[in-house]
C-alpha positions in Angstrom: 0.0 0.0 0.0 1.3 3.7 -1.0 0.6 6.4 1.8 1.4 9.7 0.8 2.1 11.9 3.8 1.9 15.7 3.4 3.6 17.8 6.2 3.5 21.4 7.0 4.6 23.6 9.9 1.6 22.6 12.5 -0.8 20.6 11.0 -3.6 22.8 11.1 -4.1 24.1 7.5 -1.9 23.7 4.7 -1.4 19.6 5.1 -4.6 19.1 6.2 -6.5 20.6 2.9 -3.8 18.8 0.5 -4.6 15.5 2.4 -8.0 15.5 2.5 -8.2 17.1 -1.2 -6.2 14.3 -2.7 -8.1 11.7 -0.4 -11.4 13.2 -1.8 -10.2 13.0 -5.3 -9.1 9.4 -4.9 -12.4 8.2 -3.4 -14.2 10.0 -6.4 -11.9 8.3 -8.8 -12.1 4.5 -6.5 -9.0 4.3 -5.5 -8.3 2.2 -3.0 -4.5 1.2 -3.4 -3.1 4.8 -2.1 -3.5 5.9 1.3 -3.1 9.8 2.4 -2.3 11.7 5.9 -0.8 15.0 6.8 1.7 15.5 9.7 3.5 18.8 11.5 6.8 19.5 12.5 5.5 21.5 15.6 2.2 20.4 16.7 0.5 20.8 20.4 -1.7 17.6 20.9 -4.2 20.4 22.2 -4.7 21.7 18.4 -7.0 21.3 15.6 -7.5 21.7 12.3 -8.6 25.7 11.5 -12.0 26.0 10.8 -11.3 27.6 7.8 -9.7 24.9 6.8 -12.3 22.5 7.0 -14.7 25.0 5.3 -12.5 25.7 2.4 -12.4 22.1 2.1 -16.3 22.0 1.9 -16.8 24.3 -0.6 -15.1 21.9 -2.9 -16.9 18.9 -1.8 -14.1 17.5 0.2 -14.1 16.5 4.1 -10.7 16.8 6.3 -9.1 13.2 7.2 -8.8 14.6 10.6 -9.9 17.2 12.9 -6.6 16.9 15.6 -3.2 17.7 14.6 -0.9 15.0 13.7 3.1 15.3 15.1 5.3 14.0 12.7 7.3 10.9 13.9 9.4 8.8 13.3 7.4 5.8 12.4 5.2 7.8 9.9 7.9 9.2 8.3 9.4 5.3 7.6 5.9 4.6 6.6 5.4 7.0 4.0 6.5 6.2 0.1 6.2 9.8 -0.6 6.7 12.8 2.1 5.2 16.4 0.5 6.0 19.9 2.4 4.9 22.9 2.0 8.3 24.9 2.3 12.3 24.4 1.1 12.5 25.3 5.2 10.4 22.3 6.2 12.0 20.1 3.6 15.0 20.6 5.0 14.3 20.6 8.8 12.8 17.2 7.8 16.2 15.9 5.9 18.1 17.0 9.4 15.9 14.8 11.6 15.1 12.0 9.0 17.7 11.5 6.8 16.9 8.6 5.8 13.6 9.6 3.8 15.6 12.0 1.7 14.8 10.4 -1.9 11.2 10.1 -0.8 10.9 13.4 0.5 10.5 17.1 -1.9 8.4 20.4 -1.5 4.9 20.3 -2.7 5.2 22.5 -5.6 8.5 21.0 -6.6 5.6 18.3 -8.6 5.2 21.1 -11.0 8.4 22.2 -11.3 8.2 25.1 -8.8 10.0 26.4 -6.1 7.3 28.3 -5.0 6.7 28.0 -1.1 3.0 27.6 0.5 2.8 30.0 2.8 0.8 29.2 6.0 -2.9 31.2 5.7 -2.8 31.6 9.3 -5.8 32.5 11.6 -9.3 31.9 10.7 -10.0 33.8 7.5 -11.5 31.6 4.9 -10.7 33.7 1.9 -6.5 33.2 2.8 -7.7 29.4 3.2 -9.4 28.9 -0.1 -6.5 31.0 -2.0 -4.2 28.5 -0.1 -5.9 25.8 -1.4 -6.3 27.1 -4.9 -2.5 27.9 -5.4 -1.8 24.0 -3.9 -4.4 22.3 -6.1 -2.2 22.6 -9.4 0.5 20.3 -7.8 -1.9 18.3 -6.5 -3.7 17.5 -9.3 -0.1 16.1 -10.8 0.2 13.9 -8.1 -2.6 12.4 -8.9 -2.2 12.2 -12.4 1.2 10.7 -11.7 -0.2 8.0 -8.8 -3.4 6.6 -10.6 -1.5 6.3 -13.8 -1.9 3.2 -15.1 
């Protein structure tokens, strides 16, 4: 089984809505073989996904995966076939503590040939959450395109 894990700064916007967006689009398309989560590199267990994360989400048909925030560890990470962040930053605090997961790990928008970082929408304002989720959706459309290839 593939899982794809996407990772941002705190789990509480950016991964989230690329998780559940490519989860939702897998579902739609029946695909079973390819499992999705989203991790951060500095959660609080206390945390949750923003609500404007989960509503941009909605307004695209899509449901979150999760509604508490996910730490990345150690045994997700060696899980994971493919590791997705948002930032070059993130990529390479990731490659310091896992070094291991370095041909399995890139930034996000490196799938279209970008080095473009997602910046995190912050807060609760929908309209940063639904641009956020707009300016992902392009990579994460190639993803998919390059996963359910047959």
């Amino acid at each position: 089984m593939t899982l794809i894990l996407f990772v941002c700064g705190n789990n509480r916007s950016r991964s989230p809505m690329a998780a559940a967006y490519v989860q939702s689009r897998l579902k739609a398309m029946g695909n079973t073989d390819i499992q999705v989560a989203s991790a951060g590199l500095h959660t609080r267990r206390q945390d949750m996904v923003r609500d404007a994360a989960i509503e941009a989400l909605k307004a695209i048909g899509a449901e979150p995966i999760q509604v508490g925030t996910t730490q990345l560890l150690p045994k997700l990470v060696k899980s994971s076939s493919l590791i997705l962040c948002m930032t070059e930053k993130q990529l390479e605090e990731i490659l310091a503590v896992f070094p291991s997961a370095k041909s399995r790990t890139r930034t996000l928008m490196s799938l279209i040939g970008s080095d473009y970082s997602i910046p995190d929408p912050m807060g609760d304002d929908l309209q940063k959450h639904v641009v956020c989720l707009k300016t992902m959706r392009p990579a994460l459309d190639a993803l998919l395109e390059k996963v359910t290839a047959s």
